[in-house]
SENUPA-958624 format. One record per residue (C-alpha): z, x, y negated; residue number from 0; residue in three letters. Coordinates in Angstrom, 1 decimal, decimal comma. Each point is the difference from the previous one (the first is absolute). Layout:
{{Z X Y} NUM 'ala'}
...
# end
This chain:
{{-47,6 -170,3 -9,0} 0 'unk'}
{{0,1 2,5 -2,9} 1 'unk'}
{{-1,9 0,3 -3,1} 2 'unk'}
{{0,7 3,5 -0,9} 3 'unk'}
{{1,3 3,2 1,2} 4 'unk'}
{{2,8 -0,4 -2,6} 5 'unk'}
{{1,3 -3,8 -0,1} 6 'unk'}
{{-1,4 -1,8 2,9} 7 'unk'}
{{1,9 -2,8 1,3} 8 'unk'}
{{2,6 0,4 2,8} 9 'unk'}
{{-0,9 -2,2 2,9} 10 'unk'}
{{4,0 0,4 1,3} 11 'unk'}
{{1,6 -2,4 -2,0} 12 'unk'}
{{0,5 -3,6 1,5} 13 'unk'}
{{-0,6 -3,5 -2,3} 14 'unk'}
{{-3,5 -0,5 -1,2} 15 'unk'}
{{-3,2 1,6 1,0} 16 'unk'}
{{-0,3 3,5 -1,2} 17 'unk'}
{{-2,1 0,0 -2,9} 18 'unk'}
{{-3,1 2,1 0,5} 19 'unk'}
{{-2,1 1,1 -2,9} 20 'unk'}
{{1,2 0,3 -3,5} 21 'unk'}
{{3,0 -2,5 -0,7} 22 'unk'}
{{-0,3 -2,5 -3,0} 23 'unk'}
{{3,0 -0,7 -1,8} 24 'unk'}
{{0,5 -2,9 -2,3} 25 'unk'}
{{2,8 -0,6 -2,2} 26 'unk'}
{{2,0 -2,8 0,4} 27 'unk'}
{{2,6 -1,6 -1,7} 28 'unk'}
{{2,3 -2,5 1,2} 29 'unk'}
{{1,9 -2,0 -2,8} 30 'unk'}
{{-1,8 -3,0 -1,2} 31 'unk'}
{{1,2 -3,3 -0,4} 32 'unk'}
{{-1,8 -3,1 -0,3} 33 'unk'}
{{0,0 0,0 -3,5} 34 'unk'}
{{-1,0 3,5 -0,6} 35 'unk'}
{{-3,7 -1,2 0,1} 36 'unk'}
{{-1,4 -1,7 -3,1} 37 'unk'}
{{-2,7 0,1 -2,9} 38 'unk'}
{{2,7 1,7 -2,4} 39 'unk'}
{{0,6 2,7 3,0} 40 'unk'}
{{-2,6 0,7 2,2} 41 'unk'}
{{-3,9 -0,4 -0,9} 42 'unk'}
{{-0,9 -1,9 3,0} 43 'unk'}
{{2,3 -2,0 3,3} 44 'unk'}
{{0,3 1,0 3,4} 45 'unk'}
{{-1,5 -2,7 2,2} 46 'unk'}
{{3,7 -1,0 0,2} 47 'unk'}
{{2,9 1,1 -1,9} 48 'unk'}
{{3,3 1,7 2,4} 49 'unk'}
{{3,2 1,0 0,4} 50 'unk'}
{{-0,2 3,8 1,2} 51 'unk'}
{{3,2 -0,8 2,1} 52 'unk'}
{{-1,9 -2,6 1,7} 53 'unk'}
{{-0,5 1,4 3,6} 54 'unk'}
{{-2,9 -2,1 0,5} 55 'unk'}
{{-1,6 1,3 -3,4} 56 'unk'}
{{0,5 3,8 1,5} 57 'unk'}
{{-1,6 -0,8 3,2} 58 'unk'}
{{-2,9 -1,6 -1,7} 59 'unk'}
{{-0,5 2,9 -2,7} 60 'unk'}
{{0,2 2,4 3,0} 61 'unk'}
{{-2,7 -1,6 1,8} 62 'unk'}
{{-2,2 -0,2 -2,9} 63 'unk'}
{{0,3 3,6 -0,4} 64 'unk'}
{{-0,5 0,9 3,0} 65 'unk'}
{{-3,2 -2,3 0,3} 66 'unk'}
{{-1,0 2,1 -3,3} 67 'unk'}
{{0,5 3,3 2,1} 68 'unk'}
{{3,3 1,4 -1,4} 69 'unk'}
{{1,9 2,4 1,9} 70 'unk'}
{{3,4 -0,1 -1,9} 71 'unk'}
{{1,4 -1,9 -2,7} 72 'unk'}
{{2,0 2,4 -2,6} 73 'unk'}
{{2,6 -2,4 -1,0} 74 'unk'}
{{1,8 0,6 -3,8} 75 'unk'}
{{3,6 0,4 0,8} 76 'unk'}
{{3,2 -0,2 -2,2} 77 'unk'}
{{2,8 1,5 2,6} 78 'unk'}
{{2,4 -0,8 2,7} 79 'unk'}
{{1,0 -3,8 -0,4} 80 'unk'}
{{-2,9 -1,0 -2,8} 81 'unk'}
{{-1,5 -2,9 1,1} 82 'unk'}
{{-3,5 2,4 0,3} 83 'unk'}
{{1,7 1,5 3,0} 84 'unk'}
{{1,4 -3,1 1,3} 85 'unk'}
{{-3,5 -0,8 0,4} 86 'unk'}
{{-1,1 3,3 0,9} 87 'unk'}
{{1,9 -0,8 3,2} 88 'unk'}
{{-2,3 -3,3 0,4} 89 'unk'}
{{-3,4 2,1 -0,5} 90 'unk'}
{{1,3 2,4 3,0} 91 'unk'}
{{0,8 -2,7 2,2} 92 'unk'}
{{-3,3 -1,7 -0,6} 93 'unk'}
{{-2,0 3,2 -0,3} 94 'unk'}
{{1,7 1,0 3,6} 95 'unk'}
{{-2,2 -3,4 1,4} 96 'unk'}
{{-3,1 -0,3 -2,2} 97 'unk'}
{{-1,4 4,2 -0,2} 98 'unk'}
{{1,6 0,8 -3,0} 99 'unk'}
{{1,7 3,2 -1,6} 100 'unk'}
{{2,2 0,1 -2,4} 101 'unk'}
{{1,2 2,8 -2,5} 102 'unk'}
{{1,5 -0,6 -3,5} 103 'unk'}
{{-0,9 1,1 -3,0} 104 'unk'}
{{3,2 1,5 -1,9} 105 'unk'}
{{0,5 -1,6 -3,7} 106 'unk'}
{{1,8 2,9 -1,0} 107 'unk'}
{{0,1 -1,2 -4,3} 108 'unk'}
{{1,3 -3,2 1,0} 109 'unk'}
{{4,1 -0,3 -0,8} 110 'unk'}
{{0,9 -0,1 3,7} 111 'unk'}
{{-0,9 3,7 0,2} 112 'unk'}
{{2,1 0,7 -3,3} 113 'unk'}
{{1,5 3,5 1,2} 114 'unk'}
{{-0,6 2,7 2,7} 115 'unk'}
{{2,6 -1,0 1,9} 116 'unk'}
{{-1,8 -3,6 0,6} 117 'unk'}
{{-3,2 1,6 0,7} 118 'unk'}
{{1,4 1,8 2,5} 119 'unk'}
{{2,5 -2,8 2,0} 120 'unk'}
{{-3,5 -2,1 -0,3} 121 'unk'}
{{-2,3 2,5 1,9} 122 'unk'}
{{3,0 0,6 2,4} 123 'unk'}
{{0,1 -3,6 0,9} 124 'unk'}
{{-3,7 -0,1 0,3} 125 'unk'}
{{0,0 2,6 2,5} 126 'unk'}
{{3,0 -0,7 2,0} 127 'unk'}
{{-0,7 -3,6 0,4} 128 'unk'}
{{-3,5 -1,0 -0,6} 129 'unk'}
{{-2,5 3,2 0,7} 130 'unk'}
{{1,0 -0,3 4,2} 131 'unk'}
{{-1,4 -3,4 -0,5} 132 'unk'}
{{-3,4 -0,1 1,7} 133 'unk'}
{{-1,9 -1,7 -2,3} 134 'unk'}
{{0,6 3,0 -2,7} 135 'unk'}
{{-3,1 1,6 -0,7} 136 'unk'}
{{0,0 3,4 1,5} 137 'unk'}
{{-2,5 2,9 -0,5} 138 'unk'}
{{0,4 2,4 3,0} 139 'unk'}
{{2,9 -1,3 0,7} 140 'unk'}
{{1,5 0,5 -3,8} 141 'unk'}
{{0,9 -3,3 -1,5} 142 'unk'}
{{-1,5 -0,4 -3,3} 143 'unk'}
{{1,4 -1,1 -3,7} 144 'unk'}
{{-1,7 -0,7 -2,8} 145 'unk'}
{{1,8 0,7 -3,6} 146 'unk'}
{{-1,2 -1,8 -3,1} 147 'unk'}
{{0,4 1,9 -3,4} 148 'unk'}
{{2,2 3,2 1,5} 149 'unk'}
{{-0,1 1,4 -3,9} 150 'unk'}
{{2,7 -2,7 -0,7} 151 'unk'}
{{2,9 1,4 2,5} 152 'unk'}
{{3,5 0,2 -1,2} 153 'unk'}
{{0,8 3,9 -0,9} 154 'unk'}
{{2,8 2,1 -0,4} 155 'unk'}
{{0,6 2,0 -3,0} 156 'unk'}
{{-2,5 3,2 0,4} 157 'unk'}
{{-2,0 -1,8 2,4} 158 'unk'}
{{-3,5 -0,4 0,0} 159 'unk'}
{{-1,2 -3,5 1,7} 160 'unk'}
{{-1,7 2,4 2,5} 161 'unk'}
{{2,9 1,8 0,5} 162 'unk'}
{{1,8 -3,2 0,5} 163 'unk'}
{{-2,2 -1,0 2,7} 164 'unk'}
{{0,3 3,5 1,6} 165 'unk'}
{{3,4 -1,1 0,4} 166 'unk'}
{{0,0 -3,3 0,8} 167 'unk'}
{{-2,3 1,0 3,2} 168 'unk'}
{{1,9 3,0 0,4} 169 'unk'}
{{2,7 -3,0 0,6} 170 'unk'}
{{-2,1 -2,6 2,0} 171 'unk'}
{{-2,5 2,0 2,4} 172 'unk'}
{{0,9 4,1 -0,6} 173 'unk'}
{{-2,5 0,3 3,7} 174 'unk'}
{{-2,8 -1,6 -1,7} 175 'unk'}
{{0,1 -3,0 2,8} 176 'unk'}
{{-2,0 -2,7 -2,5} 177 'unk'}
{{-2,5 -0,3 -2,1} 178 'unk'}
{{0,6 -0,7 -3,8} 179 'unk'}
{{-3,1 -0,8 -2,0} 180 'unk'}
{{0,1 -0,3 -3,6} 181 'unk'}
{{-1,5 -2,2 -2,5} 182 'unk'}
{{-0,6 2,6 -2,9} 183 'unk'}
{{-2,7 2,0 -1,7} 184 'unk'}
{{2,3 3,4 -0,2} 185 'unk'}
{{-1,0 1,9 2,8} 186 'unk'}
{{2,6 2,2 -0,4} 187 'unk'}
{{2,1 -2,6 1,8} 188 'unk'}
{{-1,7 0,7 3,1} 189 'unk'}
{{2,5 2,8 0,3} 190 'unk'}
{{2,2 -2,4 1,5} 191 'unk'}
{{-2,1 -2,7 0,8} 192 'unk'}
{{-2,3 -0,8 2,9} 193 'unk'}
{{-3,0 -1,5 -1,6} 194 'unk'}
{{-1,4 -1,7 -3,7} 195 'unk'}
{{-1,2 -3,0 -0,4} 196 'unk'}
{{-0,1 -2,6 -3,2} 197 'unk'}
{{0,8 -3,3 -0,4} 198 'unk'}
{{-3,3 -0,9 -2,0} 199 'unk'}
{{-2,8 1,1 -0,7} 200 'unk'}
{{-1,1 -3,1 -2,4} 201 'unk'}
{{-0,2 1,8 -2,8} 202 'unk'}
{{-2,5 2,5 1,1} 203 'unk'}
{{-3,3 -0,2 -1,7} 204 'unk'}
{{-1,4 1,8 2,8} 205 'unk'}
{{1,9 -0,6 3,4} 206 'unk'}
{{-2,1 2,7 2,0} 207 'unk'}
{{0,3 2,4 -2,7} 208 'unk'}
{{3,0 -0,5 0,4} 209 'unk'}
{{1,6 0,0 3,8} 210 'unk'}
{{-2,3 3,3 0,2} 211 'unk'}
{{2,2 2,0 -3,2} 212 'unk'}
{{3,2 -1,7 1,9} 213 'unk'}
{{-1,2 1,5 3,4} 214 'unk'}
{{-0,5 3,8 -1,2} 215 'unk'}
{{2,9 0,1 -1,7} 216 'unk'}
{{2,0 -0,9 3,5} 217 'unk'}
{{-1,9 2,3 1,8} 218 'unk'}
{{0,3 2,6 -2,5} 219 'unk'}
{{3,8 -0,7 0,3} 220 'unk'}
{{-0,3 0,3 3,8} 221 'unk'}
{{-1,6 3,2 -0,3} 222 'unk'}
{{2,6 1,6 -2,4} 223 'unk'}
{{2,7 -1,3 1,6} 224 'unk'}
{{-0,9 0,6 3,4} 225 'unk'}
{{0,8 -3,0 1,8} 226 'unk'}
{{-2,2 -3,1 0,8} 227 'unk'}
{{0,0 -3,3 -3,0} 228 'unk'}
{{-1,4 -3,1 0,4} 229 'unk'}
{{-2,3 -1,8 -2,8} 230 'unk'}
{{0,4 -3,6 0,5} 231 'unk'}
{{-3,1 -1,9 -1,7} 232 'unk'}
{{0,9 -3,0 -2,1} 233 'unk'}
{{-2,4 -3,3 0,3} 234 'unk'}
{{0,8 -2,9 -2,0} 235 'unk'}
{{-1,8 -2,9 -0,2} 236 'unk'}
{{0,5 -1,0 -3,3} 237 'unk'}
{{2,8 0,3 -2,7} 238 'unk'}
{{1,6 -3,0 -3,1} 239 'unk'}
{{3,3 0,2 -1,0} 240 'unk'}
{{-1,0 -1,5 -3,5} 241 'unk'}
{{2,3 -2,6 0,9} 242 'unk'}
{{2,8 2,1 -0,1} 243 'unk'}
{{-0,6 2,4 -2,2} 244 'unk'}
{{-1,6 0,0 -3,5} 245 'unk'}
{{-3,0 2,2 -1,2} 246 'unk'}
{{-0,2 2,8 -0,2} 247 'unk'}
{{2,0 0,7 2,6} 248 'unk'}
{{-1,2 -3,0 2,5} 249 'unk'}
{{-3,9 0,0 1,1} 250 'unk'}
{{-1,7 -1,2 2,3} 251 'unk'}
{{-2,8 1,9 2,5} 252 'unk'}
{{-2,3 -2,8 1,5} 253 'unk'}
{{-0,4 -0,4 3,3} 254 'unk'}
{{-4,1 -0,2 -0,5} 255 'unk'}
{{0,3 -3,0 2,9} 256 'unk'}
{{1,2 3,1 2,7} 257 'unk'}
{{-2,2 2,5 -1,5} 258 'unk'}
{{2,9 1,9 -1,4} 259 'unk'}
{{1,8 0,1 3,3} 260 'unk'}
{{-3,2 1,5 1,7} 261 'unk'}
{{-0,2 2,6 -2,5} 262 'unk'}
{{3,5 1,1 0,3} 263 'unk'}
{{-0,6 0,4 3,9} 264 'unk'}
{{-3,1 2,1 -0,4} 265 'unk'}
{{1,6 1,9 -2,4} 266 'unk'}
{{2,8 1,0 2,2} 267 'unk'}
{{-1,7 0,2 3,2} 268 'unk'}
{{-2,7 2,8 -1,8} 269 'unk'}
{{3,4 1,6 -1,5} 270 'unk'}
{{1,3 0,4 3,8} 271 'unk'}
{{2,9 -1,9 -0,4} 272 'unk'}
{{2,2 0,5 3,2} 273 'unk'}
{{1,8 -2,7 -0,7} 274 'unk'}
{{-0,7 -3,2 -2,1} 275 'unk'}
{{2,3 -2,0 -2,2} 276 'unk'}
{{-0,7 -3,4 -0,8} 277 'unk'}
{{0,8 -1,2 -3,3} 278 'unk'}
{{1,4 -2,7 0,9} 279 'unk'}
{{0,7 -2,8 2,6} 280 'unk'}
{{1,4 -1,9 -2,4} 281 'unk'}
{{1,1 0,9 -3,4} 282 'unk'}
{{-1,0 -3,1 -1,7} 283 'unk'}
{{1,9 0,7 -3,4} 284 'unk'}
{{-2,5 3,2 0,0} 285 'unk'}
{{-2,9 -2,2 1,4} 286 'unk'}
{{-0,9 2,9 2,1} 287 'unk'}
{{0,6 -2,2 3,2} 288 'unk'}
{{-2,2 -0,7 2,6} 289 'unk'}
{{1,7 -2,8 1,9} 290 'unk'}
{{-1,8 -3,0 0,1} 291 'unk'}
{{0,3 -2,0 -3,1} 292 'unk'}
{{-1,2 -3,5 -1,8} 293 'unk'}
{{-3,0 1,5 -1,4} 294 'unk'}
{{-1,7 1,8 2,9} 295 'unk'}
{{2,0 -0,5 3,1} 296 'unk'}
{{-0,8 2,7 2,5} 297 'unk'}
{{-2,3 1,6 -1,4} 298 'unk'}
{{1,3 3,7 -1,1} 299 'unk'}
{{1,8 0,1 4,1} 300 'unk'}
{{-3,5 0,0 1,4} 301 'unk'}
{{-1,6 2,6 -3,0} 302 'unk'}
{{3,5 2,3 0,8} 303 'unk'}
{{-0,7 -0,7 4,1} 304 'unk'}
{{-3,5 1,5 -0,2} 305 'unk'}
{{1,1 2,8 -2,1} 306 'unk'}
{{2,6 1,3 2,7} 307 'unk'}
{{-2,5 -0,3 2,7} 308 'unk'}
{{-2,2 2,2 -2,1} 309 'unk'}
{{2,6 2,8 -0,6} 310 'unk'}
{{1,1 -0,6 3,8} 311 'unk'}
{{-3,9 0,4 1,0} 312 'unk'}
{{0,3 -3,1 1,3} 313 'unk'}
{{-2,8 -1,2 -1,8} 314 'unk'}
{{-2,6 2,5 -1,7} 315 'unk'}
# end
């Protein structure tokens, strides 16, 4: 049921099917209201507006997913007792019923993760209580974490943020038991972390160009260093936060009616992603979501479906 050598899938753990082939990852996020849809917010409407803390609305956005061929959703989260792991609890329940993983993605510049010593107690509780969880996505048998923006950890005076993290893993997993994959373009991180990826790839002028430099430079890392890194291809299938955010720094990247999604698949499948990170489920403020919305309902589930088939060889 592996895919490589290196980070095939274990077959051993219970909960959903094992995931053959490489695993696509979209990011998640799990704290709309209602009213956190609108024209002055968001440039276009789900099909219908939700609570995240809706049970039914995490059972539906599961299925949908799923139905769209994602493996795991990596869920932001804000720490023990946040309301993002209140409902991180709901995805694992539902995930252990409809075929879903679960990971998080670590928001480590947000204010919950204000010191070290916060880092730390969070990625304690994470694997004491939530890693033996079955739904956790696990890569030979290594449950996996995601870690948004690592550059902006709290440091003690002398430190280095690298040296931080050297610590704070030193702290957390000192065996090496998990697998911590950054979101960052210093590869020098991969000292201490697992595997790269990047949140998006939007911007790019040329997205093949692109996934290719981002590949060489982790296996260039993996060679140096010694031990085996995992590149993580992006796809997105489009990108407006003009909503939110004024010009210049705000733009938007059209989504070429799917086009632009299709191009970001090719690009990391001839880039040898092992992995592939989907930006995003739902990030509507961002407009890089593909959940179904007003303006062309299911549309991007089916283009992201036949994508994953494609890099599962599923489908030629």
């Amino acid at each position: 049921m592996s895919y490589s050598a290196t980070y095939g899938f274990t077959t051993a753990v219970a909960g959903p099917d094992p995931i053959a082939g490489p695993p696509v990852i979209a990011q998640y996020y799990a704290w709309y209201d209602t009213d956190s849809f609108g024209p002055s917010l968001t440039s276009d409407m789900p099909v219908r507006t939700y609570n995240s803390d809706d049970p039914a609305t995490i059972e539906r956005q599961i299925r949908k997913a799923r139905s769209a061929g994602i493996d795991a959703f990596a869920m932001s989260w804000l720490g023990r007792g946040d309301r993002t792991d209140k409902n991180l609890d709901k995805v694992l329940t539902q995930g252990a019923a409809l075929g879903m993983r679960t990971l998080i993605t670590f928001e480590t510049d947000k204010p919950e993760f204000a010191d070290q010593g916060k880092v730390v107690a969070g990625l304690s509780y994470l694997r004491d209580k939530l890693f033996p969880r079955n739904p956790w996505l696990r890569v030979d048998g290594r449950p996996v974490l995601m870690f948004w923006r690592p550059s902006a950890v709290a440091v003690l005076p002398g430190q280095t943020p690298l040296d931080a993290w050297r610590s704070i893993r030193e702290q957390v997993d000192p065996d090496r038991k998990q697998l911590w994959i950054m979101e960052r373009l210093d590869w020098d991180y991969l000292q201490v972390f697992d595997g790269q990826f990047v949140y998006s790839i939007a911007w790019s002028p040329n997205v093949a160009n692109t996934l290719n430099s981002w590949q060489r430079r982790v296996r260039a890392a993996e060679s140096a260093l010694g031990q085996p890194k995992i590149f993580i291809g992006t796809v997105m299938p489009g990108y407006d936060d003009t909503k939110v955010r004024p010009a210049p720094e705000g733009f938007a990247r059209d989504r070429e009616n799917g086009g632009y999604l299709a191009q970001t698949w090719q690009a990391a499948i001839n880039a040898g992603a092992q992995w592939v990170n989907l930006t995003s489920y739902n990030e509507w403020i961002e407009g890089s979501q593909i959940e179904p919305r007003v303006s062309y309902g299911n549309q991007y589930l089916g283009i992201n479906k036949e994508w994953r088939d494609r890099i599962k060889g599923i489908i030629p």
